[in-house]
N, C-alpha and C positions, 0 to 999 in steps of 0.2 A: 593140395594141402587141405586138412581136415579145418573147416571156419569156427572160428571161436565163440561158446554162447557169452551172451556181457556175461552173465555168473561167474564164467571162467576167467576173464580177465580182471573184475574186481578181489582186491586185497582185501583179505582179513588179518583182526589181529587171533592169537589163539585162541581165546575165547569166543572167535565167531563177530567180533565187533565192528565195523566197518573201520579200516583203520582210518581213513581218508575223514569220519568226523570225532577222533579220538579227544577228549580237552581235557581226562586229567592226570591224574599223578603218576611218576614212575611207581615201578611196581616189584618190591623189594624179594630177592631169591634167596640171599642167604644174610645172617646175622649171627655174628658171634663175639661175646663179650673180657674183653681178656683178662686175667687172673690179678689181684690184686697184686702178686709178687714179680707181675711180666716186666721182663727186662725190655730195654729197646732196642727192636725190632722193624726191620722196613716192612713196609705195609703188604707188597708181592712176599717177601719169604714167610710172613707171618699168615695168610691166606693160603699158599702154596701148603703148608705143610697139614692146613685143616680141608680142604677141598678136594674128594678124591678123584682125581685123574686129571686136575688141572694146571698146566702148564704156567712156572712161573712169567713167558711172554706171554701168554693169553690176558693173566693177571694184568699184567704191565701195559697189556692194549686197552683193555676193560679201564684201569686208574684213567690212563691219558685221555680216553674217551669222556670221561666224568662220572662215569657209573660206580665208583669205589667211595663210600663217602665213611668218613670218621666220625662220629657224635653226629651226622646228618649232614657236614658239608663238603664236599666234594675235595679229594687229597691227591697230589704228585706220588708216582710211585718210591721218591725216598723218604715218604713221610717214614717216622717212626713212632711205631704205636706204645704208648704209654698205658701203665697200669689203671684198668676198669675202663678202657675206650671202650665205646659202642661202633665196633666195623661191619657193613652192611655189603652189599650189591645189588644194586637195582638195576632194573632194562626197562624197557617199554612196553611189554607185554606181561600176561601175569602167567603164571605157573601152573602149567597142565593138570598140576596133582592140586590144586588148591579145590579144599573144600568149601561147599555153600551150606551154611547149616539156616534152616528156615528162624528166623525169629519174629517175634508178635512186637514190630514195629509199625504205627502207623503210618497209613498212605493215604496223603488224598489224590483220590482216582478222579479225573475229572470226564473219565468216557471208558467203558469199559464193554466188550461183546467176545464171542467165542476165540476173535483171530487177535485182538491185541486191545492192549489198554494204555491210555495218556496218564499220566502224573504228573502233578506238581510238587516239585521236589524244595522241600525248605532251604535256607543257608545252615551252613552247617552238614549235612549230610553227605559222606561219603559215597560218590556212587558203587564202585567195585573193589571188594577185597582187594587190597592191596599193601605197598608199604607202609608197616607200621598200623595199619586197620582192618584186620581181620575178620572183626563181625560189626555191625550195629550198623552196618550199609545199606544202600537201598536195594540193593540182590537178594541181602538177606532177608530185606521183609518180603519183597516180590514173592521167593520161594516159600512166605510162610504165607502169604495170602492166596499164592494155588497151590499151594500143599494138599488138598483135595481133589485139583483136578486132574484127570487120568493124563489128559496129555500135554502134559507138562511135566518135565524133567529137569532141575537146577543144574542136572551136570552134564544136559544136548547142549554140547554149544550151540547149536541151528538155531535156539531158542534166545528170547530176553531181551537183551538191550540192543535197540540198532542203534545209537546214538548215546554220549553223555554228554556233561558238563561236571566244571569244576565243581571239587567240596564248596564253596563259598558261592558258587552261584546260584539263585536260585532260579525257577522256574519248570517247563514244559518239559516231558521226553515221552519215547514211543517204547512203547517193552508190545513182542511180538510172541504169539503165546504156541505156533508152532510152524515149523522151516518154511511153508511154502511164504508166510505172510512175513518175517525176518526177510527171503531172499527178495520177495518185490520191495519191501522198504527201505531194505538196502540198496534198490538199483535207485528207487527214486532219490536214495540222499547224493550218493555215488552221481549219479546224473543230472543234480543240482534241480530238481523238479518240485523240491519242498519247499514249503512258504517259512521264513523263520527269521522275525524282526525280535531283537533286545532293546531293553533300555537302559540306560549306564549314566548317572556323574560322573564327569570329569573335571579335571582341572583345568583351568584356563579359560578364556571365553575366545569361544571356537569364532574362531573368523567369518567362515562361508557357512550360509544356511543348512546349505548340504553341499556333499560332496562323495569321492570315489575314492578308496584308499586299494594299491595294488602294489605287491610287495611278497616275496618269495618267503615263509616262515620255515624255521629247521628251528634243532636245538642248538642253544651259543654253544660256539668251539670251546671255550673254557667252563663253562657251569652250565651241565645237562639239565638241570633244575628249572633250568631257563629257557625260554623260547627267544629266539631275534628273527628281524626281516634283514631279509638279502635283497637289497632293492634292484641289483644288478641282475639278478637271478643266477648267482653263481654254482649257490648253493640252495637248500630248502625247497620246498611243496610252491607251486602258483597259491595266493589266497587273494581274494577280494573282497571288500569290507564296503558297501553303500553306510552314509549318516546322512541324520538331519539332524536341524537343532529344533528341540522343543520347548526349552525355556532358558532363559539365561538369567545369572544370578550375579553376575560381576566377576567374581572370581572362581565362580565354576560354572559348568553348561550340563541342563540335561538332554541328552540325546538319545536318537533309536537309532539302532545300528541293524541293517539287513544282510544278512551271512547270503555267499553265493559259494561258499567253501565251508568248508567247517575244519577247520587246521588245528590244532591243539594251542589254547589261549591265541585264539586268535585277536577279538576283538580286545582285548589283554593288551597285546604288540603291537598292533597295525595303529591304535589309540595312541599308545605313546610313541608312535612312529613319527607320530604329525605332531608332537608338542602337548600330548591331553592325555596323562596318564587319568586312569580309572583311580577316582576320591578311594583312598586307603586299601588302595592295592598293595599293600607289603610287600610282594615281592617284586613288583618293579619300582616299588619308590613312591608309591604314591600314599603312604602313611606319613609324608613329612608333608609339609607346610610348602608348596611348590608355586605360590599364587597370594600375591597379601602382601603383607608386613610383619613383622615380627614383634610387635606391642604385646604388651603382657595379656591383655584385653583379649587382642584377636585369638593369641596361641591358647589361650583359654578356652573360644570358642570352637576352636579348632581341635581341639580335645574331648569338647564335648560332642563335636558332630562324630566324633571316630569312635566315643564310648558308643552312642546311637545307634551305628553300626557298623560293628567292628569287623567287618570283613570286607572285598571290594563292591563296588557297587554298581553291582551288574546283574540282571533279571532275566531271565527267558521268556519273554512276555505272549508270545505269538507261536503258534505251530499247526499249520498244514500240510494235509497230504490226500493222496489217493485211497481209499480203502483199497486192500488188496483182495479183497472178494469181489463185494458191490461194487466198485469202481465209484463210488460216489466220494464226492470233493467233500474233505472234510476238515473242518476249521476250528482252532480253539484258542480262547484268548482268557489271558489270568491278571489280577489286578497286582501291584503290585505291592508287595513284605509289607507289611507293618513296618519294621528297618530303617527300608529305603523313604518309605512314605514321610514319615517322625523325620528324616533326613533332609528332605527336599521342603519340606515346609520349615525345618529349622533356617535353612539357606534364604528360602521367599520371605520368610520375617529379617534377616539380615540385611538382606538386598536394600528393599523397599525403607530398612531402618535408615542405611547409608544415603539412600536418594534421597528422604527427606531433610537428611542433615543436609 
């Protein structure tokens, strides 16, 4: 029997993306808005008649899977659609025809040579075309800031992103400018040989200095939107999560978290696995008040730490790797958001407020 090179047994997603450190959003295929005068309609017969070649079960597997969402939340196939819904489908991957149009958004490049360059990616920023975000991505400015160089193509998949992270998170990534230096950076993520510590708020005050969080990630059975651990490992990806604690605040802890997996939100899950969702994570809950009292006082201050920064709080702070040419060890480390910073110091003045009462 013919032996396998690791390249051939490593997953991609279509875009070429290492699936195995995928962290953000599904990724929307089709979208269609219904007519003001739509009668009601279940959600498969109404799909079914707009999608050519698609089998009302297909539909019905797609709903129950979570990938059929109405106005954006995930619906049972007897939903019925009402006049002006927004009905989508998303998957996990994004769509082979999807265009990259280069646009003049900035990037700060923190290392950049012929075979790839690092970025620090702000909050806020989409990484890849996708649901609901088309352009203003950081693909799109990638392909506008080598829109001059010859070899480099936005529509090689071989090319670009070995790695992301979520819209909301900010920090480090590796964009790889042509196939041989993508496929060694992928084997190194792929073979967990990259260096790659976060820092994150959370809620609670973390019991243990540090610790080890191991837990099987997939998407919830009921809402794809969502990631859970399977701790039994029944279901989902191995992921594992090293923390420390680097400062504590009374009612929340900051922490670095060291990825040995890169699972999609992972440190997102495995966090609130152990009792510490990530400070104004929306979508796992951690935009409520999970840690405190409920004084007018406090819920006030606790509104102003989530205006500060309204998204979760969580950085990419660290990233190494092997050059795939030079073979030389190469390291890069970013301070962290403005955001987070105004955040953590809003907390260290609270803290020290309460000690000295």
């Amino acid at each position: 029997m013919k032996k396998k090179r690791k390249e051939d047994i490593i997953e991609y997603n279509e875009d070429s993306t290492l699936i195995d450190d995928v962290e953000d959003e599904l990724f929307e295929h089709y979208r269609f808005v219904a007519d003001k005068g739509q009668t009601l309609l279940r959600i498969d017969k109404f799909l079914v008649d707009r999608i050519t070649g698609a089998s009302r079960n297909r539909i019905q597997q797609a709903t129950d899977a979570g990938y059929v969402l109405a106005n954006g939340n995930p619906v049972k196939s007897n939903y019925k659609v009402k006049p002006l819904d927004t009905i989508t489908i998303v998957m996990d991957r994004p769509r082979r025809e999807l265009e990259i149009i280069p646009e003049n958004i900035p990037l700060n490049i923190v290392y950049e040579d012929s075979d790839l360059m690092v970025v620090n990616k702000p909050p806020g920023l989409v990484v890849h075309p996708g649901h609901g975000n088309y352009t203003g991505t950081l693909v799109n400015a990638i392909a506008w800031h080598l829109k001059d160089t010859d070899s480099y193509d936005s529509k090689d998949p071989r090319l670009g992103l070995v790695h992301r992270i979520d819209k909301d998170t900010s920090g480090l990534l590796v964009i790889a400018k042509n196939p041989d230096a993508k496929t060694d950076l992928g084997n190194q993520f792929y073979y967990k040989t990259t260096q790659r510590q976060y820092q994150t708020l959370v809620w609670g005050n973390v019991k243990e200095n540090e610790g080890r969080i191991e837990g099987n990630i997939g998407r919830h059975p009921r809402d794809k939107m969502l990631m859970t651990v399977f701790p039994d490992g029944e279901s989902g990806k191995p992921a594992v999560t090293h923390y420390k604690v680097i400062e504590r605040f009374g009612y929340v802890t900051l922490v670095e978290c060291r990825l040995e997996t890169g699972r999609t939100h992972q440190i997102r899950v495995h966090m609130k696995s152990i009792g510490h969702t990530i400070f104004n994570d929306e979508r796992y809950g951690g935009n409520e008040i999970l840690k405190g009292n409920h004084h007018t006082k406090y819920k006030q201050f606790i509104k102003n730490c989530f205006d500060l920064c309204p998204r979760q709080a969580l950085h990419a702070k660290t990233l190494g790797f092997i050059h795939p040419k030079t073979k030389e060890k190469l390291f890069f480390e970013t301070s962290l958001p403005d955001d987070m910073n105004q955040l953590i110091e809003k907390w260290r003045n609270f803290s020290q407020y309460i000690h000295e009462k």
